[in-house]
C-alpha positions in Angstrom: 24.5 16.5 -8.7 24.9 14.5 -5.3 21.8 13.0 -3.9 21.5 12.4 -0.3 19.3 10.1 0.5 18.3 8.3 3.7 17.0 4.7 2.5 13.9 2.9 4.0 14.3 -0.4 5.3 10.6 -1.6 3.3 11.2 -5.0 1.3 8.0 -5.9 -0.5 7.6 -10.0 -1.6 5.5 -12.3 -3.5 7.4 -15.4 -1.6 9.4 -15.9 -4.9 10.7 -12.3 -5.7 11.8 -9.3 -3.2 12.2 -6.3 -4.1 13.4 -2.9 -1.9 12.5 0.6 -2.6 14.3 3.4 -2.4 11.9 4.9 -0.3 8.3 5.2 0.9 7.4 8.2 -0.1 3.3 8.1 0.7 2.1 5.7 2.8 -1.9 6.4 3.1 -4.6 3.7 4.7 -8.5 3.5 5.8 -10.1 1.0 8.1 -13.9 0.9 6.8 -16.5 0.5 9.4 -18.9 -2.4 9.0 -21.2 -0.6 11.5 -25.1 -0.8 9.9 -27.4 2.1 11.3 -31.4 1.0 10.8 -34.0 4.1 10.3 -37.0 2.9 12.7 -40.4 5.4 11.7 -41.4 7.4 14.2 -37.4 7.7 15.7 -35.1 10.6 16.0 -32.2 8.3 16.2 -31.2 5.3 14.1 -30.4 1.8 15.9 -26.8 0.4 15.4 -25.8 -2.7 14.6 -21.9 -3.0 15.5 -19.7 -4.3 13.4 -15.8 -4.8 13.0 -13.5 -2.8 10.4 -12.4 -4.1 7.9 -8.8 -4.6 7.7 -6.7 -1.6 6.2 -6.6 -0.7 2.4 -5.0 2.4 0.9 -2.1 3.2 -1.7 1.7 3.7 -1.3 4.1 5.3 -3.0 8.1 3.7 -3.5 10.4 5.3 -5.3 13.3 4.0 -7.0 16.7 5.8 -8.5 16.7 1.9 -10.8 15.2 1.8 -13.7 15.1 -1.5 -14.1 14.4 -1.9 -10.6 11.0 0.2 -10.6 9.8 -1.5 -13.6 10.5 -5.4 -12.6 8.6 -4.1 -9.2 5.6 -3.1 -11.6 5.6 -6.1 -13.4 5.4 -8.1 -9.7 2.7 -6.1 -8.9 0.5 -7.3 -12.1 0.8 -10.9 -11.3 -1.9 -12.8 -9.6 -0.3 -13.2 -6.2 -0.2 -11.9 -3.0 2.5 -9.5 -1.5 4.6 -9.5 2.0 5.0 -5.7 2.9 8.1 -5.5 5.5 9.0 -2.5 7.6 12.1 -3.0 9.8 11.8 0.7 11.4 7.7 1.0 11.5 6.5 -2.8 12.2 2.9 -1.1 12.4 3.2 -1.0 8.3 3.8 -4.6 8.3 1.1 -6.8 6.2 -0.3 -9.2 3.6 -1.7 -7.1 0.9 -3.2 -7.3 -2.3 -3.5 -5.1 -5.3 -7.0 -3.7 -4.9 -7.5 -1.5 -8.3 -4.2 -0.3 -10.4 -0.3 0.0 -9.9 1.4 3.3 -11.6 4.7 3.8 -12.5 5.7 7.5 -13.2 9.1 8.6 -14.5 10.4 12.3 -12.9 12.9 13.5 -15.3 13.4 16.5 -13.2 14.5 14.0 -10.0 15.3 11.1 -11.9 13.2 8.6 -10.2 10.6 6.3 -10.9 7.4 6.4 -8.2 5.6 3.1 -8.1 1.8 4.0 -6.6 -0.1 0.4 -5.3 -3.1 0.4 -4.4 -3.8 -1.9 -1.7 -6.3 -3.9 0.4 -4.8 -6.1 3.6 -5.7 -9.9 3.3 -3.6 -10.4 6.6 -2.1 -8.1 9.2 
């Protein structure tokens, strides 16, 4: 069976090792508000103390048709570091993450890829 398969252009780095998906499959982020709303007694409405987002976290999903590949990206992910996410066709994705709870790596036999899911918090835009 053929694949046809348009390939990102995503490279993900720790400064010492690089490695290039397949494809971004999910690509999923928040901005949390650091607003604080105050209940005053005797006030219908709350008073707001404005604050600035935080910068983005979330979770993405690259897939690789290596096996070898997929795995040496997991084992990148579980070092103490900090990562270089690069997006040559959607800059807006560009950033300094770092893991932010747990990687996955799941095997599709059907497909015959492995998906990598990160979960991520921006140190650096």
């Amino acid at each position: 069976m053929s694949r046809i398969l348009v390939r990102d252009n995503v490279t993900i780095s720790d400064g010492d090792t690089t490695t290039s998906p397949d494809l971004i499959s999910r690509y999923a982020v928040r901005r949390v508000s650091s607003n604080i709303f105050h209940t005053i007694v005797g006030r219908a409405a709350r008073w707001l103390t404005l604050g600035v987002s935080r910068l983005r976290a979330g979770t993405f999903d690259a897939l690789y048709f290596d096996r070898d590949e997929a795995h040496a990206a997991l084992e990148m992910h579980a070092a103490a570091a900090w990562f270089t996410y690069t997006d040559a066709d959607q800059p807006e994705r560009n950033m300094t993450y770092a893991v932010e709870g747990q990687c996955e790596l799941v095997h599709d036999a059907k497909f015959n890829h492995w998906r990598l899911t990160v979960e991520f918090e921006e140190i650096e835009p």
